[in-house]
Legacy VTK file of the C-alpha trace (Angstrom):
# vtk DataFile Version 3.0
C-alpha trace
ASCII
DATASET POLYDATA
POINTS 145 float
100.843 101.628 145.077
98.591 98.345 144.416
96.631 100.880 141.553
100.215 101.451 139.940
101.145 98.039 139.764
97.747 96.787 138.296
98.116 99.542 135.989
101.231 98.213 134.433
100.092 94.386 134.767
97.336 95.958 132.289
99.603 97.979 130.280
101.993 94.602 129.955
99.265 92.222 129.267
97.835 94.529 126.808
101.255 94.658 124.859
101.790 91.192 124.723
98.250 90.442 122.914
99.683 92.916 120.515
101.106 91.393 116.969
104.310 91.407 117.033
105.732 92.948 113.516
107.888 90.028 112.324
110.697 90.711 109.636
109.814 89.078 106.687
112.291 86.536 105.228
113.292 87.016 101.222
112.368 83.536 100.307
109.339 83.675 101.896
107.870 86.929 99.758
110.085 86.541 96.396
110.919 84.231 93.565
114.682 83.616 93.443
114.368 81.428 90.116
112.048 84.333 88.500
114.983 87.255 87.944
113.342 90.196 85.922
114.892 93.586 84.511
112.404 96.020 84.265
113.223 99.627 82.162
111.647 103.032 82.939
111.274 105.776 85.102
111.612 106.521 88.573
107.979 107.991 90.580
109.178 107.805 94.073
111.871 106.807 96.678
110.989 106.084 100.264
114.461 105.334 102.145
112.618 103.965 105.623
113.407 101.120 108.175
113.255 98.314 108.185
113.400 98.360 104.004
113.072 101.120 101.521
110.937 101.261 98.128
111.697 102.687 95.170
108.792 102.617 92.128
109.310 102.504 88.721
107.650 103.240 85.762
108.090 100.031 83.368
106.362 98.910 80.294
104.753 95.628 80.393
105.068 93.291 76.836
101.902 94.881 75.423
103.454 98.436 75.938
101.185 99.471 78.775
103.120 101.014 81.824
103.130 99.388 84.946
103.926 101.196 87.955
106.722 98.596 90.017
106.910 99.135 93.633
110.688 97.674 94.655
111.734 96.692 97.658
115.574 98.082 99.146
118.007 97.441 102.085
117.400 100.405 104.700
118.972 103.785 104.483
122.148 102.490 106.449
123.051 99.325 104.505
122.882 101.978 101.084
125.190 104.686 103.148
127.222 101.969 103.948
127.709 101.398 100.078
128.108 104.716 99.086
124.972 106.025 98.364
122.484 107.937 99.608
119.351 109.452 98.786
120.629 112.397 96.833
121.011 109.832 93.929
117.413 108.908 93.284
116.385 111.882 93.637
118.306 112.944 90.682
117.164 110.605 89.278
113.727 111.165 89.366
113.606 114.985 88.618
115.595 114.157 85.256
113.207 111.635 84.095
116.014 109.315 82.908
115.642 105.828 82.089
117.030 103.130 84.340
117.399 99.377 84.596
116.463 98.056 87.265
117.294 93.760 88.046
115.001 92.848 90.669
113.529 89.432 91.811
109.641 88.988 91.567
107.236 88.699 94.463
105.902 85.488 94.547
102.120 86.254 94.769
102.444 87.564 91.235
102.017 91.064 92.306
103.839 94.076 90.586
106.623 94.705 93.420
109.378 92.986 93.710
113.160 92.964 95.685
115.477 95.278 93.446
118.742 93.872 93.064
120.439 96.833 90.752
119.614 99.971 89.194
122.101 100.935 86.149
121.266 104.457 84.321
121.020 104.866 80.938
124.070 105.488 79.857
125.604 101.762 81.749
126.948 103.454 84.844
125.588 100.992 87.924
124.518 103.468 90.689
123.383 100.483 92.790
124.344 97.025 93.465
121.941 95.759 96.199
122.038 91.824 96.229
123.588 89.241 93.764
121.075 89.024 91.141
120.866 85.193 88.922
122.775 86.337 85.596
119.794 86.357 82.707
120.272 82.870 81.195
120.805 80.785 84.031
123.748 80.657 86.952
124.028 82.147 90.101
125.048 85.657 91.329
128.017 85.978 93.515
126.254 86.528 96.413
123.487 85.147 98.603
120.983 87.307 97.544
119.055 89.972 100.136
118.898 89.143 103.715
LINES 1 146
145 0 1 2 3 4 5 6 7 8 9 10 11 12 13 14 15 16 17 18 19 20 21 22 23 24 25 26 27 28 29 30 31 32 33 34 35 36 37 38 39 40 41 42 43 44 45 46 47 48 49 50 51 52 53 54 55 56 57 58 59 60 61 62 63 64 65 66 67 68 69 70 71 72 73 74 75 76 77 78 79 80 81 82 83 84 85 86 87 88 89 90 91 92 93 94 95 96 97 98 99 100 101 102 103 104 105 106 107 108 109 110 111 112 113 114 115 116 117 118 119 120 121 122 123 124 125 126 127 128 129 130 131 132 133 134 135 136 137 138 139 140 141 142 143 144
């Protein structure tokens, strides 16, 4: 019995000297005053916890592309709104061209937390936070949590 219960005073100290994996906040990683709206093709979809990704294929202003990797709520909060995974993976395997408004990582890096995705033809097949309008003013919502 004494063995046993050393055993799990090791097992518990060893799992408190662990890092604990902390949920990021959104100001902390992106730039609400830097809204961007990138163009291009989706590459992947990865519809995880705590966030999902989706990457996008986007020229840059010298016409070189730029693979985007873009931050999304979790598989339940996009159920919750009606869509699924089913969507971007249409997406995808058509090779359309979406629009994607995001907000910019503040280390400058080339992901950032998407916001919207619209298809080509102006149909919105996501609304994810409340995106600054382009030209100043505030979205309707608080942005990401």
């Amino acid at each position: 019995m004494k063995h046993l219960s050393m055993l799990a005073l090791g097992i518990g100290l060893l799992a408190a000297a662990l890092p604990a994996s902390a949920h990021h906040s959104f100001q902390a990683e992106y730039d609400q005053s830097k809204p961007l709206t990138l163009v291009g093709k989706l590459t992947k979809v990865l519809t995880e916890n705590p966030h999902g990704w989706i990457y996008l294929d986007a020229k840059n202003a010298q016409g070189k592309v730029v693979n985007w990797a873009l931050e999304i709520p979790a598989p339940n909060v996009l159920r919750r709104n009606g869509y699924d995974r089913s969507i971007f993976e249409t997406l995808m395997t058509s090779g359309e061209e979406v629009t994607v408004t995001a907000y910019s990582a503040k280390d400058g890096s080339k992901h950032a937390w998407a916001g919207g995705l619209t298809r080509a033809d102006g149909q919105t097949v996501i609304t994810l936070s409340g995106i600054p309008p382009q030209g100043g003013g505030r979205g309707g919502s608080r942005g990401p949590q």
